[in-house]
TIKOL-657756 format. One line per field, with one value per residue (C-alpha): residue number from 1; residue in one letter; x, y, z. Coordinates in steps of 0.5 Angstrom, whole numbers, plus 2048, in hexadecimal, padded with zeros to 3 digits. Each point is the difference from the previous one (the first is absolute). Example, Ala and Ser with C-alpha at 12.3 -4.5 7.8 and 13.67 -1.06 7.14 Angstrom:
BEGIN
drendo <- 1:2
tido <- A:S
px <- 819:802
py <- 7F7:807
pz <- 810:7FE
//
This chain:
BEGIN
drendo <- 1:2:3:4:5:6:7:8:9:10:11:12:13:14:15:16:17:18:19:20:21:22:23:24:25:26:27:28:29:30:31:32:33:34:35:36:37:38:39:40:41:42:43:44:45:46:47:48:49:50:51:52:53:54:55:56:57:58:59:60:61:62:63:64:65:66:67:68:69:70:71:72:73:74:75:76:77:78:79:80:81:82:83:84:85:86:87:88:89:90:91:92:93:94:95:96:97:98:99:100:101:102:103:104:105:106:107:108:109:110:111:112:113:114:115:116:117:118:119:120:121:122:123:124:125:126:127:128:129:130:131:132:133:134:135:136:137:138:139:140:141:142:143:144:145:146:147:148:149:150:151:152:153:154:155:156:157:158:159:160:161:162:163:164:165:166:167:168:169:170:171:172:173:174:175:176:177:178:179:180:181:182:183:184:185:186:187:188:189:190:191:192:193:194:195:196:197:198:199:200:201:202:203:204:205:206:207:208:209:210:211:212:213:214:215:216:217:218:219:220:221:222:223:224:225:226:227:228:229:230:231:232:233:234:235:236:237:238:239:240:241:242:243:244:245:246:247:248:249:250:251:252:253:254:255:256:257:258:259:260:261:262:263:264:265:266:267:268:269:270:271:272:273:274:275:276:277:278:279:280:281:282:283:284:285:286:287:288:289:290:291:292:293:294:295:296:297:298:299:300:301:302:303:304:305:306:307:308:309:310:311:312:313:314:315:316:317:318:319:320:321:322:323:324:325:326:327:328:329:330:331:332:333:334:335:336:337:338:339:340:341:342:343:344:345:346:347:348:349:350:351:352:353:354:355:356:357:358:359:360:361:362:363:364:365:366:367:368:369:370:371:372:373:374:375:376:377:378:379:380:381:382:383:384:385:386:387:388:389:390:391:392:393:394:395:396:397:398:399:400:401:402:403:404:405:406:407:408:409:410:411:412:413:414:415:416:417:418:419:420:421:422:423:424:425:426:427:428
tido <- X:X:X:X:X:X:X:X:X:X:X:X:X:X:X:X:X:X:X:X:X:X:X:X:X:X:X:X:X:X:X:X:X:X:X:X:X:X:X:X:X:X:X:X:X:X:X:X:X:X:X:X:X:X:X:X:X:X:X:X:X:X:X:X:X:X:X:X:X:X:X:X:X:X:X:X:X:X:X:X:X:X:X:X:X:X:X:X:X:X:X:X:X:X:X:X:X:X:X:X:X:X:X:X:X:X:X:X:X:X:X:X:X:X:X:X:X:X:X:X:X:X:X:X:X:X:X:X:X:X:X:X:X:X:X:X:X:X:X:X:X:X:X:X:X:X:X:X:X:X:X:X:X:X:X:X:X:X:X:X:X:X:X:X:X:X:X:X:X:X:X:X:X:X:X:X:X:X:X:X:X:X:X:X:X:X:X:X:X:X:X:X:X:X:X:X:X:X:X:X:X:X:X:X:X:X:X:X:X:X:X:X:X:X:X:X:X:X:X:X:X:X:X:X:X:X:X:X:X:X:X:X:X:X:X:X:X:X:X:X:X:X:X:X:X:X:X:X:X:X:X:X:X:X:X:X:X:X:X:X:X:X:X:X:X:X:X:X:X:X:X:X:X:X:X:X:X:X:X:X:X:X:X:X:X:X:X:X:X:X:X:X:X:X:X:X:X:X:X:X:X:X:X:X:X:X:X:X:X:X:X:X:X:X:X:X:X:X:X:X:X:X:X:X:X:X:X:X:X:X:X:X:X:X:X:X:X:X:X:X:X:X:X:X:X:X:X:X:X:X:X:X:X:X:X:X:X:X:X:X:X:X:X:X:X:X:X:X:X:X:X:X:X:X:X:X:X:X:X:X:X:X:X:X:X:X:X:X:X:X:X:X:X:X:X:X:X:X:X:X:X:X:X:X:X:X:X:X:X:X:X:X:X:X:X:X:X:X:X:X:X:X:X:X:X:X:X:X
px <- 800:803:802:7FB:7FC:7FE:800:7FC:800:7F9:802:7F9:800:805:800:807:7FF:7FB:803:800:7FD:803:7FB:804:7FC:803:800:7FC:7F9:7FF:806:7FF:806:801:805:802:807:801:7FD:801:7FF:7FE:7F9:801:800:7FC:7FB:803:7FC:7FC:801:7FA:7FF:7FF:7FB:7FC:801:7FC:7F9:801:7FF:7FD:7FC:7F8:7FC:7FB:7F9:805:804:800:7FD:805:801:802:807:805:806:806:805:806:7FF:7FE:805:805:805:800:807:800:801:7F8:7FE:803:7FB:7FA:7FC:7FD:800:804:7FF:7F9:803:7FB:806:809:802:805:7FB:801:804:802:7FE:805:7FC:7FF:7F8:7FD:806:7FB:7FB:7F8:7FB:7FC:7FC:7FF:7FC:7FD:7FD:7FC:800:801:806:804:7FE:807:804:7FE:800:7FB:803:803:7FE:7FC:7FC:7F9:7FC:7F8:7FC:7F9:7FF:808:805:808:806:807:804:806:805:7FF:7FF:806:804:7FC:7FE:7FA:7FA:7FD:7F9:7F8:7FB:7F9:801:803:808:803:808:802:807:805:806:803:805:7FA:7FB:7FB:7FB:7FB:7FC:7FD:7FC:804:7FB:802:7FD:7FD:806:802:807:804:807:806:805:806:805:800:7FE:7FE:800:801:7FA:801:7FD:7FB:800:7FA:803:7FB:803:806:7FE:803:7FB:802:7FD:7FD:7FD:7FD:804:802:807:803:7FE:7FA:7FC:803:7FC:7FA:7FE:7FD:7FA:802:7FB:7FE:804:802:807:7FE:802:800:7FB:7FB:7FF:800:7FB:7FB:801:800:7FF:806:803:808:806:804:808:800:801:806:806:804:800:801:7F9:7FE:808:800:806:7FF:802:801:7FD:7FB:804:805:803:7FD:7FD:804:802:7FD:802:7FB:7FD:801:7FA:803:804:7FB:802:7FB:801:800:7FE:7F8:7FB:7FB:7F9:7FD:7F9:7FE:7FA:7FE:807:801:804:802:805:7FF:806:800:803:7FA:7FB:802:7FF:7FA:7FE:7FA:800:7FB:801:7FE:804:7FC:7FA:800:7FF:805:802:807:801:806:802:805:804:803:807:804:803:805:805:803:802:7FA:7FA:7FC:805:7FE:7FE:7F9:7FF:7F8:7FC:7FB:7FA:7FC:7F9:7F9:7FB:7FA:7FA:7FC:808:800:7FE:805:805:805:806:805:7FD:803:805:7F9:7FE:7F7:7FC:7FD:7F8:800:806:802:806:805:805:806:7FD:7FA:7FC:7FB:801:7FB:7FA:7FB:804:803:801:7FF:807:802:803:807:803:806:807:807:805:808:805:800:806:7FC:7FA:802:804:7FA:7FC:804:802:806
py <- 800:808:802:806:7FA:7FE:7F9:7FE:7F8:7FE:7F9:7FD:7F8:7FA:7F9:7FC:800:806:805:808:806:806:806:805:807:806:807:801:7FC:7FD:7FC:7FA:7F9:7FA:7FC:7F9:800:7FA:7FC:800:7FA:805:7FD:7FA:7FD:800:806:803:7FF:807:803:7FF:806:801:7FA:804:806:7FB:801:807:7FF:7FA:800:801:804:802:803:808:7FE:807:804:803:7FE:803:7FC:800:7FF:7FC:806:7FC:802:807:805:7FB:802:7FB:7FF:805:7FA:7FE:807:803:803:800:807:7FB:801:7FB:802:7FD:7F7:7FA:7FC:800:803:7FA:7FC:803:7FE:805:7FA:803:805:807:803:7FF:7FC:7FC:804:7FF:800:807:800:7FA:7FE:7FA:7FB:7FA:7FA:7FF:804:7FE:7F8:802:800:7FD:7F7:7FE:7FC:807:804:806:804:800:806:802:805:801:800:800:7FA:803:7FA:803:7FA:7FF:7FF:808:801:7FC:806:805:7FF:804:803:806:7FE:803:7FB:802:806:7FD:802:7F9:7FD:7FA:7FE:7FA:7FD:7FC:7FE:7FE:7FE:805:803:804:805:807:805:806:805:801:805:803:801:7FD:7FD:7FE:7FB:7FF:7FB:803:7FB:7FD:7F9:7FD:7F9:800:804:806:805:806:807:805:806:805:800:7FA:7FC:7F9:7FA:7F7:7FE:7F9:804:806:803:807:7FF:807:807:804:7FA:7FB:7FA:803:7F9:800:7FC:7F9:7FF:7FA:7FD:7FA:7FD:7FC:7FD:803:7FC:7FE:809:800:7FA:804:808:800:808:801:805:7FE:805:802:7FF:806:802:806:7FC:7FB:7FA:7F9:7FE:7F9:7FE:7FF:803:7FB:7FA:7FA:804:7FC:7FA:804:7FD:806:807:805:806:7FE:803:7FE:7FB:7F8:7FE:7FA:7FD:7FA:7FD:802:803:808:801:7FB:804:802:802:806:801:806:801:806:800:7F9:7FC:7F8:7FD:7FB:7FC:7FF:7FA:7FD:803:7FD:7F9:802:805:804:802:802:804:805:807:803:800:800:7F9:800:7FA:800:7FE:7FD:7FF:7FE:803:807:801:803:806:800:7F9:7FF:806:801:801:7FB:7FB:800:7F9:7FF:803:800:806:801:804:801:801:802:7FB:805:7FE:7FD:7FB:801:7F8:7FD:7FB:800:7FA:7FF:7F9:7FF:805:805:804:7FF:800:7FB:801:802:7FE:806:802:806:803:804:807:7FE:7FE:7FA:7FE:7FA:7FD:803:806:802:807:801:804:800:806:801:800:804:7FB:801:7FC:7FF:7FC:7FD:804:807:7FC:800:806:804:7FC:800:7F8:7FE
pz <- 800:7FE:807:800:801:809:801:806:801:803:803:7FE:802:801:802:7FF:7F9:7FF:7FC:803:7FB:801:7FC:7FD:802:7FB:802:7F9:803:7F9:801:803:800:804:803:802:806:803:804:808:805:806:7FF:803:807:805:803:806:807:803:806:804:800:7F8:800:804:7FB:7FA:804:800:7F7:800:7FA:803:7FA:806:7FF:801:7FB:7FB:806:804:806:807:801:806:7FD:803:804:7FF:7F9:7FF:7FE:7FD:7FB:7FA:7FC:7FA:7FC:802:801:7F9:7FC:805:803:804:808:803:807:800:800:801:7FF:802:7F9:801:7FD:7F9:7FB:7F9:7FB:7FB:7FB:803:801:7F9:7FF:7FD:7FC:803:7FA:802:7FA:7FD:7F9:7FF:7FA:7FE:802:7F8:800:807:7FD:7FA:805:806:802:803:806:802:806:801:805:800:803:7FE:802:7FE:7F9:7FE:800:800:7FF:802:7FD:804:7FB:800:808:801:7FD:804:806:801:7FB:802:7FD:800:7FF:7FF:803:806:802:801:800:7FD:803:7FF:805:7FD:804:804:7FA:803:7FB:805:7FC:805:802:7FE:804:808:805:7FA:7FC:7FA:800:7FA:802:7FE:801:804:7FF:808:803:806:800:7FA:7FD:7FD:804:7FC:802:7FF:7FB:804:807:7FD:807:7FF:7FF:801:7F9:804:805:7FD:806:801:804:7FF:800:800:7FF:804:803:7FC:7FC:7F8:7FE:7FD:7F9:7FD:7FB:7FD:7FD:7FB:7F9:7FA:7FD:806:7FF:7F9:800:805:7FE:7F9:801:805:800:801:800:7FB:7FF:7FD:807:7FE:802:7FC:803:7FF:801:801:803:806:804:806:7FD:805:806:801:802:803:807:803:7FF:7FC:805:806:807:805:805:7FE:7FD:7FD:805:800:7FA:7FC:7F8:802:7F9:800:7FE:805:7FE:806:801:804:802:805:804:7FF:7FD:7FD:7FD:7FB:7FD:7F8:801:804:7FC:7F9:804:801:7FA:804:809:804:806:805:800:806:7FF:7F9:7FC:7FA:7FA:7FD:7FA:7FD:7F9:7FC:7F9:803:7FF:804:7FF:804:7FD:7FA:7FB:7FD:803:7FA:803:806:805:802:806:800:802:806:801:806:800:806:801:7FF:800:7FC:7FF:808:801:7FA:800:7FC:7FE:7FA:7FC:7F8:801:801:806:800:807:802:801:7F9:7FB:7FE:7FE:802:7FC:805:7FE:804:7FB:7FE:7FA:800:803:804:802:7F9:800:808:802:807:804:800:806:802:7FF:7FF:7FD:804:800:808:802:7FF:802:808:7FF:800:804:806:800:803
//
């Protein structure tokens, strides 16, 4: 690159074999490269026990997604952490005001690009399923978000490049957003306390997630907890919204008339490479300085479902429900079903997204009434209900039998790897 040219290296993702991506910012803001350095082995070994004491920190932002959630809320905040002064690594760029702390901001990390590093989508285009079809496959994996009349996909081919996508959907304000390194995609209310937020991506983690910032008052919020943990927001919680991350064909297939998001996004990216090859199999969590949450053994990169209901919350392992295909459970006072099928790639394995292993997908859905008495089980590869026979797609639709065409209220779910999972739900 000519030596006018600014490098800034932007340490994406690595296993032992993962290749790093370095994104090349030029002072011309038109001008965009990449880079590949070498591998590093510093992502392996084992995960560092806590001190007691930064266990207990994990339920002060453990995942609740309440009824307050959007509301502001009068919050005592912890006083060993007020009037702290970050390093200027992490506080480089920001007006935020960092006197006010739900958190050490020993906890947080620079992940490697600066704030907007990693360039959020603020006015995003969209096409139709016709034309996302030429370039889309249809294992690939894709954030499913409705509201009223209209039906938005925002593949994750493109949200992996960015993170964030700053949306409007039939007038409402809303977020779609996209960890990858804890393979989080969890769509929110933009609207606060009576204000209208938009989020960027400020280039920090904690615990592996990337952590957002509000561009009115640049308070600092957790991606996996719609938490506010910096500024003038902080401990304040955003409004979680119903979504899917589902296959390309299962969305194309139910939503002809879907509106999905445009490559044309005013970046040049490589979109559908994948530039977290081989994470999703990796020893352990890429970036990843926080309590142990893997010291049992278990796989910290399984993937989770999260159902939440009304503060509550249930974990649902992907490797149980796709023994089984369907489950039912009560999350609280709310009767849910989940639905498991198979044919979706993951985005986060070989080089190309297409290419990716099937992962599956999962879906969780409100027993209302008039479903409210059904049971459900996976026979011949199908989910039916017992009473009457009928089938059930992963949308959460009937597509044979008595039921046909009955559509099931979608339920608020996430999906994670465990790691993140226990993270932010406080589980040792």
């Amino acid at each position: 690159m000519k030596s006018r040219n600014l490098l800034l290296v932007v340490i994406l993702c690595l296993t032992a074999s993962t290749v790093l991506v370095a994104l090349g910012r030029r002072e011309e803001a038109s001008r965009e490269a990449d880079a590949v350095p070498s591998p590093s082995a510093d992502n392996r070994g084992p995960v560092m026990s806590p001190p007691a004491e930064e266990m207990r920190q994990l339920t002060a932002i453990a995942a609740r997604f309440g009824p307050t959630a959007g509301v502001w809320t009068e919050i005592d905040l912890p006083p060993e952490h007020q009037n702290q002064s970050p390093e200027r690594r992490l506080s480089s760029g920001f007006s935020t005001d960092f006197s006010r702390a739900l958190i050490s901001f020993d906890d947080i990390i620079a992940g490697g690009p600066p704030k907007d590093g990693i360039p959020s989508i603020d006015n995003p285009r969209f096409i139709s399923v016709r034309e996302a079809d030429s370039w889309l496959t249809a294992q690939e994996p894709v954030i499913l978000y409705r509201r009223g009349n209209v039906t938005r996909i925002y593949p994750l081919q493109i949200l992996t490049w960015h993170e964030i996508v700053n949306d409007s959907v039939s007038g409402h304000p809303v977020t779609v957003t996209y960890c990858p390194l804890c393979n989080t995609g969890m769509v929110f209310d933009r609207r606060f306390a009576g204000d209208t937020l938009e989020f960027g991506v400020s280039g920090r983690l904690i615990y592996s997630n990337m952590i957002m910032y509000d561009r009115s008052r640049e308070s600092w919020w957790i991606q996996a907890t719609g938490q506010s943990i910096a500024g003038y927001h902080a401990g304040q919680q955003l409004r979680l919204l119903p979504s899917s991350m589902l296959s390309w064909a299962d969305v194309r297939e139910f939503y002809p008339d879907a509106e999905v998001l445009s490559r044309e996004t005013g970046h040049q990216r490589d979109y559908g490479r994948n530039p977290y090859a081989g994470y999703d199999t990796s020893v352990r969590p890429f970036l990843y300085q926080g309590p142990d949450v893997v010291s049992d053994g278990e796989n910290p990169m399984e993937r989770i479902l999260s159902v939440y209901h009304d503060g509550d919350v249930r974990a649902v392992r992907y490797s149980e429900l796709s023994q089984r295909g369907v489950m039912q459970f009560s999350v609280g006072d709310a009767e849910i079903v989940v639905f498991w099928s198979p044919g979706t790639a993951s985005a986060l394995d070989t080089p190309r997204i297409p290419d990716g292993r099937d992962v599956g997908s999962a879906a969780a859905f409100y027993l209302d009434e008039p479903h409210q008495s059904l049971v459900f089980e996976r026979r011949n590869g199908n989910i039916i209900d017992t009473a009457t026979g009928s089938h059930w797609h992963v949308t959460g639709r009937s597509t044979g039998g008595q039921h046909r065409g009955a559509e099931l209220r979608a339920a608020t779910a996430v999906e994670h790897f465990r790691f993140s999972w226990q993270a932010f739900h406080g589980q040792p």
